[in-house]
C-alpha positions in Angstrom: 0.4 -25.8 -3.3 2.1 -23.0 -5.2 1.0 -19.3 -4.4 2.3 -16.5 -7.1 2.1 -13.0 -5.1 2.5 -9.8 -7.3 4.5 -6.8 -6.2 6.0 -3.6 -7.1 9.2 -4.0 -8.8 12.5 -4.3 -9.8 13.5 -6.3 -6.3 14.4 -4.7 -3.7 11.0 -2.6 -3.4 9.4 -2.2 -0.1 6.3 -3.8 -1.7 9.0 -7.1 -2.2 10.2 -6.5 1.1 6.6 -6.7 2.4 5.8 -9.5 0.1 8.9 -11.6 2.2 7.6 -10.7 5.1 4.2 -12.2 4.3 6.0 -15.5 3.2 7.9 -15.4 6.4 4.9 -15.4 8.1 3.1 -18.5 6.0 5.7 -20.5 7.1 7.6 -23.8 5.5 5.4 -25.6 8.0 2.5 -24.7 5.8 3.4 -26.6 2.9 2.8 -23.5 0.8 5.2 -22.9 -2.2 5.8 -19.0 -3.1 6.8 -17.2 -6.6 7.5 -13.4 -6.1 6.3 -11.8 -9.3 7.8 -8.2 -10.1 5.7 -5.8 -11.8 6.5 -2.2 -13.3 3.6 -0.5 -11.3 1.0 -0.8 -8.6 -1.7 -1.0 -10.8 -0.3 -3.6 -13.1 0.0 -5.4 -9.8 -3.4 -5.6 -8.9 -4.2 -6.0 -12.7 -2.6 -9.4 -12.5 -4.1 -10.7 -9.7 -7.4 -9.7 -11.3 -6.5 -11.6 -14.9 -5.5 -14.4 -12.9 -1.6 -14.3 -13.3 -1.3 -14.4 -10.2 -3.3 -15.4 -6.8 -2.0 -12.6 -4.5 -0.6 -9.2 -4.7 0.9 -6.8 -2.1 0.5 -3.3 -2.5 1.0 -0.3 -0.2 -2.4 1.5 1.3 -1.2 4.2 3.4 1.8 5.8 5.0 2.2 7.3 8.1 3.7 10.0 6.2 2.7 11.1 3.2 -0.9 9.4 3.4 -2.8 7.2 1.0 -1.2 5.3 -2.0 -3.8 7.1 -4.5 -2.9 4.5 -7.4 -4.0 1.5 -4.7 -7.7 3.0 -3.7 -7.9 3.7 -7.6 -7.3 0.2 -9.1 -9.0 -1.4 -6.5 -12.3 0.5 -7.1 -12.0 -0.1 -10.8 -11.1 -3.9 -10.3 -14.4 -4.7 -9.1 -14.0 -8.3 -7.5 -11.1 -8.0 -5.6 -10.7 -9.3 -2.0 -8.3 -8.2 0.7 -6.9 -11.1 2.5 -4.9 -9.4 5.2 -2.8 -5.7 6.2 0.4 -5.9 7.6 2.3 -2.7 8.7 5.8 -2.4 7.9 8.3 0.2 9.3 10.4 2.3 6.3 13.7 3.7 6.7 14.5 5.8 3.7 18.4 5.7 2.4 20.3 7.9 -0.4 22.2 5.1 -2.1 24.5 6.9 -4.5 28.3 5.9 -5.3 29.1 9.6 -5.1 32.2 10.8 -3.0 30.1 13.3 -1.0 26.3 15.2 -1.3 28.0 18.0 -2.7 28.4 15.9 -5.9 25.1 14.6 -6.2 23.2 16.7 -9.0 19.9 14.1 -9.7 17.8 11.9 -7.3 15.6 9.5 -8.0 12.8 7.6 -6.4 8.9 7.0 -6.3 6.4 9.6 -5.5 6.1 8.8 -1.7 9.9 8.3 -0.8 10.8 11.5 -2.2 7.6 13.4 -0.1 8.6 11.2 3.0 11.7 12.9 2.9 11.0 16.5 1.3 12.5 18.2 4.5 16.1 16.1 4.4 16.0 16.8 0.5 15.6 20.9 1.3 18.0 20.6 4.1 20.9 18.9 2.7 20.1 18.8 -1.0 18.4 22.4 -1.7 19.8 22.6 -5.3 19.7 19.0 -6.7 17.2 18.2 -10.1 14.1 15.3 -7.9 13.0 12.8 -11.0 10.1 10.5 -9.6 10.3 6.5 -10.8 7.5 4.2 -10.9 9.7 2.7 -8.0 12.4 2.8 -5.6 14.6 0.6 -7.5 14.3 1.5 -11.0 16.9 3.9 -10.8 19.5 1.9 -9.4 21.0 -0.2 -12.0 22.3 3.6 -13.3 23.7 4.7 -10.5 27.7 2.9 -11.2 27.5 4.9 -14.2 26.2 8.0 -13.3 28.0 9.0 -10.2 26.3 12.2 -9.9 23.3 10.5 -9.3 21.6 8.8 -6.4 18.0 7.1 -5.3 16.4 6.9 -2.1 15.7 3.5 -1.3 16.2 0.3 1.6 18.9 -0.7 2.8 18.3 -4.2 2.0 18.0 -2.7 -1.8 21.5 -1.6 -1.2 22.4 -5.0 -0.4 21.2 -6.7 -3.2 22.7 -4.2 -5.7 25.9 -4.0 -3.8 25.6 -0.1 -3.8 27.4 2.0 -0.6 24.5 4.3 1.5 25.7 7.6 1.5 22.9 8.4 4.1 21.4 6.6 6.4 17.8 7.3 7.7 16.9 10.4 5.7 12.9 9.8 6.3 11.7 13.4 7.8 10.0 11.6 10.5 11.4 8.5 12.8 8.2 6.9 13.1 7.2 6.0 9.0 5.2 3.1 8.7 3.5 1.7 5.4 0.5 -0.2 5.7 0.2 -3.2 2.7 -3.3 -5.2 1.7 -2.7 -9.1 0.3 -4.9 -8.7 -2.1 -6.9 -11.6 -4.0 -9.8 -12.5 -6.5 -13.2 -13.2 -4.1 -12.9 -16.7 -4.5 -9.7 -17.5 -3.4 -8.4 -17.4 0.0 -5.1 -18.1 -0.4 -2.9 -18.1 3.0 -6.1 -18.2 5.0 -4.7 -21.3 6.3 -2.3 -19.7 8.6 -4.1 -18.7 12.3 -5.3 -15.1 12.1 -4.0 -12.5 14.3 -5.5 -9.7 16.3 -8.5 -7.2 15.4 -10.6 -8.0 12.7 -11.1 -4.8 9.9 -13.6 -4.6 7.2 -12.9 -2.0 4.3 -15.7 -0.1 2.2 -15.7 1.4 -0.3 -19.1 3.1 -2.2 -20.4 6.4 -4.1 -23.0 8.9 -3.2 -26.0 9.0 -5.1 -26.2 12.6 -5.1 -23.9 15.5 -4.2 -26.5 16.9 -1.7 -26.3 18.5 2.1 -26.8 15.4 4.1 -25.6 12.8 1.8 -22.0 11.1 3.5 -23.7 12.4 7.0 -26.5 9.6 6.9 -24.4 6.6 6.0 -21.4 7.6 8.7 -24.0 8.0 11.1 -25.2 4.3 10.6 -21.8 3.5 12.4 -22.5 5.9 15.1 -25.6 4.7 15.8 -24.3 0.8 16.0 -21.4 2.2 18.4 -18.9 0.6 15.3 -15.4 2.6 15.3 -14.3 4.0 12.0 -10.8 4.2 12.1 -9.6 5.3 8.6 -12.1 7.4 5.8 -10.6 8.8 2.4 -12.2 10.5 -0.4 -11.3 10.1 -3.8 -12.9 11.6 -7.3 -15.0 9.7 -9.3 -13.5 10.8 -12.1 -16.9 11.4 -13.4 -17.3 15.0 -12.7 -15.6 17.7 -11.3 -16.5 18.1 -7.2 -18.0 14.5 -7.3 -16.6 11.8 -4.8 -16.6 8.1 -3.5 -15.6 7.0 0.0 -13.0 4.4 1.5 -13.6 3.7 4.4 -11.9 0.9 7.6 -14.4 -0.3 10.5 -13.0 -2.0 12.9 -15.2 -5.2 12.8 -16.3 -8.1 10.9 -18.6 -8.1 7.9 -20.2 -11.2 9.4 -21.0 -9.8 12.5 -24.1 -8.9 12.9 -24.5 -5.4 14.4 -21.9 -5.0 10.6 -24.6 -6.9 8.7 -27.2 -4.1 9.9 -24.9 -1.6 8.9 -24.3 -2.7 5.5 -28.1 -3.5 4.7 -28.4 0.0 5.8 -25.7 1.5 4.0 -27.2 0.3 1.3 -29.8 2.4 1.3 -27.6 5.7 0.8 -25.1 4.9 -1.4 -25.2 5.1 -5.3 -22.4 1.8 -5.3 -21.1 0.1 -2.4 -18.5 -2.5 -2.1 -17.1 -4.7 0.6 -13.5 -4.6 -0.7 -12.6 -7.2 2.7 -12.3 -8.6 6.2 -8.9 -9.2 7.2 -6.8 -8.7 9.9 -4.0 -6.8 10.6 -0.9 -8.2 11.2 2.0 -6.2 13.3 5.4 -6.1 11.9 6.5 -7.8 15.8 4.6 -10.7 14.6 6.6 -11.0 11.6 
């Protein structure tokens, strides 16, 4: 069996390195074959999972950080049919690659939205006066960077490694503790990797839109939870893009859709939402474990 898992490219990404890591933990012993597929966005990621180009994609949720990956919640919502097969949390440490003498001649740095706003304080600190271009990703820049000295990009280590560029600083994330948390994501009907024992505490993700912008109107589906004693452990809002001031709501509960106290919930969820969607019922897998 061959299993083609979409990512954020050029290699080198931490959405490749998380796509590794959830090869690592299939195992040889599985007898499952892997293609890593690169793609130029998040989006187009998830897009090709949802045409079929591939079975899986990884993509980044949330950081410890900076919060929610926006362009994740969005496509997922829009790609109605889309199943998450398992999160994994992986641990970033943020490096200035450049092949500049010192910081004093770096003049451009390059990098995707949330590595340069994980590490807005070093930036400020050490770099007050230098021109910040976002990429579409932490690599895309680096190919440039032998001939434009005065440039650099913040990116792995192991990114560093495979396009033999020096670090000029190690470890520049403002904050020691920087997680990302990444969804294998898959069309409902496949279940590809399920094969593989499942770890830990079971999560279900929701997702759904109000009916009406009215007082009241995300109290009484939250309170369903309240009322079944079923933790919430994560709730975003994001617009519509309908109308100015108008929402829907992601949501993590920390329990299975198939349980039944969950199945209550939903049936009476249903009541108060405009759209509701059960994105998935996964597990979360430790980066220990991988």
């Amino acid at each position: 069996m061959t299993i083609s898992i979409a990512h954020l490219g050029p290699p080198g990404t931490y959405s490749e390195q998380a796509a590794v890591f959830y090869v690592n933990w299939l195992g040889k012993s599985s007898g499952v074959e892997t293609i890593l597929c690169a793609y130029p966005s998040i989006s187009q990621s998830l897009h090709a999972v949802a045409k079929g180009q591939t079975q899986l994609a990884v993509v980044p949720v949330e950081n410890s950080i900076e919060g929610s990956v926006t362009m994740t919640l969005d496509t997922v919502w829009q790609l109605d049919g889309l199943q998450i097969q398992l999160a994994l949390v992986l641990p970033i440490v943020h490096n200035l690659i450049s092949c500049a003498n010192s910081l004093d001649s770096i003049q451009t740095v390059y990098s995707h939205p949330q590595a340069l706003a994980q590490c807005q304080i070093w930036l400020e600190r050490f770099l007050p006066q230098v021109q910040i271009i976002a990429n579409n990703s932490t690599t895309e820049a680096l190919e440039r960077l032998e001939q434009e000295p005065t440039t650099a990009t913040i990116a792995s280590s192991r990114a560093a490694q495979l396009y033999n560029l020096p670090i000029l600083a190690k470890g520049i994330n403002d904050y020691p503790e920087n997680c990302t948390r990444f969804w294998v994501v898959s069309q409902e009907e496949t279940n590809a990797g399920s094969e593989k024992p499942k770890p830990s505490v079971s999560h279900t993700s929701l997702a759904f839109s109000l009916p009406a912008n009215v007082p009241g109107a995300l109290v009484k589906p939250l309170q369903i939870f309240a009322q079944l004693g079923i933790n919430l452990s994560r709730i975003e809002s994001r617009p519509t893009k309908r109308s100015l001031g108008e929402y829907l709501f992601f949501i993590d509960v920390e329990a299975d859709s198939n349980e039944t106290q969950m199945q209550s919930a939903l049936a009476e969820l249903s009541i108060y939402t405009e759209i509701l969607r059960i994105l998935g019922s996964y597990n979360v897998l430790p980066v220990s474990v991988l």
